[in-house]
One Martini backbone bead per residue (centre of mass of N, CA, C, O) as a GRO file, in nm:
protein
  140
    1UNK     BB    1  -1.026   0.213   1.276
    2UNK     BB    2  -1.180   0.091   1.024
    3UNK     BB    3  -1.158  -0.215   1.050
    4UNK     BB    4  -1.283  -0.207   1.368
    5UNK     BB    5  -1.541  -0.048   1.308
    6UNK     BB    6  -1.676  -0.272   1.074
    7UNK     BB    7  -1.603  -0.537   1.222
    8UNK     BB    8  -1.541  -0.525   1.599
    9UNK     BB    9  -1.238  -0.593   1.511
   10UNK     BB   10  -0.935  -0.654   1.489
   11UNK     BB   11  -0.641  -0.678   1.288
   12UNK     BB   12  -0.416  -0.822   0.963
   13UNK     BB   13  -0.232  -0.753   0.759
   14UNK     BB   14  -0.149  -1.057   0.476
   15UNK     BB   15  -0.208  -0.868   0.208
   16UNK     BB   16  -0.042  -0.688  -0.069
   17UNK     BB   17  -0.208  -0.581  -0.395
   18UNK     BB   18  -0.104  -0.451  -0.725
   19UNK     BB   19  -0.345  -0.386  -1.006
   20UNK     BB   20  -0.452  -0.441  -1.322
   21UNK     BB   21  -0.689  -0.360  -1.592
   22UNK     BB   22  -0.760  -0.378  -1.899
   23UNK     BB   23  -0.934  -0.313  -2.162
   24UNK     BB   24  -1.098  -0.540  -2.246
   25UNK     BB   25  -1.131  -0.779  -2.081
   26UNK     BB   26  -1.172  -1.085  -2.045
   27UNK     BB   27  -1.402  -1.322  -1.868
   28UNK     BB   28  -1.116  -1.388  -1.644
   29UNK     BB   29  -1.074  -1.451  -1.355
   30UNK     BB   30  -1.120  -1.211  -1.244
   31UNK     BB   31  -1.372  -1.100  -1.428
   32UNK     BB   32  -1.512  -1.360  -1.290
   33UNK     BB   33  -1.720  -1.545  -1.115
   34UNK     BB   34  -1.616  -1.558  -0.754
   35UNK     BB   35  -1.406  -1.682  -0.506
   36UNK     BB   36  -1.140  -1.735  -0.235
   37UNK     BB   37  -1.126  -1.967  -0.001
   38UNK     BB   38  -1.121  -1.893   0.255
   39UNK     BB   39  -1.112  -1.823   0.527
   40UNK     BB   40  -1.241  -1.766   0.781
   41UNK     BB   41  -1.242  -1.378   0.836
   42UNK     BB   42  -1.164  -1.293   0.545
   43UNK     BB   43  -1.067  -0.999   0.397
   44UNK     BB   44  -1.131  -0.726   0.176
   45UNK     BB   45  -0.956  -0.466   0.021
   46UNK     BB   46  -1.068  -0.218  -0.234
   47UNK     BB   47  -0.878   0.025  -0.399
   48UNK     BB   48  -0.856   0.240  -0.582
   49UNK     BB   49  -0.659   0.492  -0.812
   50UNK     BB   50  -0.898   0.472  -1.001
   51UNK     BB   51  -1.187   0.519  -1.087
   52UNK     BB   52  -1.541   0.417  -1.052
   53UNK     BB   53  -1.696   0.247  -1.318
   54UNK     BB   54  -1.879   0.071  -1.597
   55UNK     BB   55  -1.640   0.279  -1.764
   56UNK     BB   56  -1.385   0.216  -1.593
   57UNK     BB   57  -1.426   0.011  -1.386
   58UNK     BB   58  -1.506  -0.266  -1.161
   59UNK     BB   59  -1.689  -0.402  -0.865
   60UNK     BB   60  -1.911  -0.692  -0.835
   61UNK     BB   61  -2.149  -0.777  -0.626
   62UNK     BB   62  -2.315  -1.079  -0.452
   63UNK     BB   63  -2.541  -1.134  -0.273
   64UNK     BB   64  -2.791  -1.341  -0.125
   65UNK     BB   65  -3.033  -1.200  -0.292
   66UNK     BB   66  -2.881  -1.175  -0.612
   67UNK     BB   67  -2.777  -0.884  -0.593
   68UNK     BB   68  -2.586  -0.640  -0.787
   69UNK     BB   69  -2.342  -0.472  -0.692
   70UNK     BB   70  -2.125  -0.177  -0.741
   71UNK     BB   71  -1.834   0.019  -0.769
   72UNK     BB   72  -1.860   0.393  -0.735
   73UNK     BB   73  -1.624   0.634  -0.784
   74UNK     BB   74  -1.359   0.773  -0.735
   75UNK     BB   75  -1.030   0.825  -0.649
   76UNK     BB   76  -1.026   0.648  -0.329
   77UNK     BB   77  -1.225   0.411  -0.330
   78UNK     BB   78  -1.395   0.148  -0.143
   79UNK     BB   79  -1.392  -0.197  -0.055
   80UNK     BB   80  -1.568  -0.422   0.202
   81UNK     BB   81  -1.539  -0.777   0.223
   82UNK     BB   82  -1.633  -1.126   0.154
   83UNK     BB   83  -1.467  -1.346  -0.062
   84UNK     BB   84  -1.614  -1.620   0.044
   85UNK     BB   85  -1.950  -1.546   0.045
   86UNK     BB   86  -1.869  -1.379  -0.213
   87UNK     BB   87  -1.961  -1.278  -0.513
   88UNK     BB   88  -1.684  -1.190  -0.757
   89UNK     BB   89  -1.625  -0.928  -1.015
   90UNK     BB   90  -1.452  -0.778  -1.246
   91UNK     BB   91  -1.462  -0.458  -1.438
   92UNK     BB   92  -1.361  -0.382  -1.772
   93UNK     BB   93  -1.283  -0.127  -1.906
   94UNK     BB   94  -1.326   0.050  -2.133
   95UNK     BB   95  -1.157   0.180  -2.477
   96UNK     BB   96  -1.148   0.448  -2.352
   97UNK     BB   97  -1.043   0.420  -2.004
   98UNK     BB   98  -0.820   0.216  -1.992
   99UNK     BB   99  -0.675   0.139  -1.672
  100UNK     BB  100  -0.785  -0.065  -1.349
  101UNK     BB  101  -0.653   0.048  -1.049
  102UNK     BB  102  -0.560  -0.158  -0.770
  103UNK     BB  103  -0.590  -0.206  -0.419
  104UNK     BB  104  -0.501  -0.486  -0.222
  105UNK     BB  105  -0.657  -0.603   0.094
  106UNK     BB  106  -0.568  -0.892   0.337
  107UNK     BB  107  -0.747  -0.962   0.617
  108UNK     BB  108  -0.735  -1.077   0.992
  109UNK     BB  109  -0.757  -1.167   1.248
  110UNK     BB  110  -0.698  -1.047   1.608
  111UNK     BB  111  -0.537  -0.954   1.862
  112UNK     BB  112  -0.393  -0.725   1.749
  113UNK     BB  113  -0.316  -0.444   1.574
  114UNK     BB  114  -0.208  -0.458   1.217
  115UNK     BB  115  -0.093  -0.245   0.927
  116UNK     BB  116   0.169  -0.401   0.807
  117UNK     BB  117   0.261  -0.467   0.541
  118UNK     BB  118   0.227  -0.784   0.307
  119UNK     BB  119   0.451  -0.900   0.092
  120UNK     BB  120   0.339  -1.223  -0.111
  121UNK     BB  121   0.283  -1.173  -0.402
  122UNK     BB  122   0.112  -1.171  -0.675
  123UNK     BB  123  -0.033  -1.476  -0.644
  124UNK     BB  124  -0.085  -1.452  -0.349
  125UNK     BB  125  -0.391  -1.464  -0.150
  126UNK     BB  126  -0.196  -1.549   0.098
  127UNK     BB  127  -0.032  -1.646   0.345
  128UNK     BB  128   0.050  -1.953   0.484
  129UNK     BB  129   0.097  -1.787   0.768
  130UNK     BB  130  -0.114  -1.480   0.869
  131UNK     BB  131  -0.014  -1.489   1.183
  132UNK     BB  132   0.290  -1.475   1.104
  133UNK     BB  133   0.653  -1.403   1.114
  134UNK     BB  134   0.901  -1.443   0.952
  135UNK     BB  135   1.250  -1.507   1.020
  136UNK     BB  136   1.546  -1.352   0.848
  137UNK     BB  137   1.867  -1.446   0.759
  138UNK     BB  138   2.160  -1.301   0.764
  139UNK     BB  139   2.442  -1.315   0.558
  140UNK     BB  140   2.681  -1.162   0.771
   0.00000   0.00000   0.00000
C-alpha cells in the first residue's frame, strides 16, 4: 500500500470526506494559514479530482524551515503530509477556473491495515474513536 510504503507503518482511514472551493473564495476556513490539532500520526492525504496549480486552485504547505510548497498537477494529484505539524492552507481556483475539487482522507496508524472508507460527516476532522468501530443495532 502507498500509505505503508511513505509512512513505514500500517494505517486505517478514519475519516473520508469530498468538498470543493469555488473560484475566489476569501482567505478564510481552509483557505486560511492553520493547522488540524489532531493527535500525533495523524495524516491526511488530499487527491485533487480537478487539476491543481495556482490558477486551478491547490494546497500549499509550510515546511519547518518557512519555505511554501504546493501541489501542482493533473486530476488525480495527491498530497500526504501531517496537518498539525505542518501551517498549511487551500487556494482557492481564479475567477475563470471554476471550482477546485478535493478529496481528504484522514488515516491514523494501525495495529493491521484497513482502508475501509468511513465518513463522519462533512463536518468531522476524525471520528470520536477512530481506532474503533461501533457496532448499530438493526431496527428489526
Amino acid at each position: 500500500m502507498v500509505q505503508q510504503a511513505c509512512l513505514g507503518y500500517p494505517v486505517r482511514v478514519v475519516n473520508v470526506r469530498c468538498w470543493g472551493i469555488k473560484s475566489n473564495s476569501p482567505e478564510m476556513g481552509p483557505n486560511a494559514w492553520h493547522t488540524d490539532s489532531f493527535a500525533h500520526g495523524i495524516n491526511k492525504i488530499l487527491i485533487y479530482l480537478t487539476p491543481a496549480s495556482p490558477e486551478m486552485g491547490t494546497t500549499e504547505v509550510r515546511l519547518g524551515d518557512n519555505s511554501v510548497i504546493s501541489l501542482d498537477g493533473p486530476a488525480g494529484s495527491w498530497i500526504l503530509f501531517d496537518p498539525t505539524k505542518f501551517f498549511h492552507r487551500g487556494i482557492s481556483p481564479s475567477s475563470s477556473a471554476g471550482e477546485r475539487i478535493i478529496l481528504e482522507i484522514t488515516i491514523a496508524p494501525s495495529f493491521c491495515e484497513n482502508l475501509q472508507p468511513i465518513f463522519a460527516g462533512l463536518n468531522a476532522s476524525y471520528p470520536w474513536f477512530p481506532w474503533t468501530k461501533v457496532k448499530t443495532q438493526s431496527n428489526t
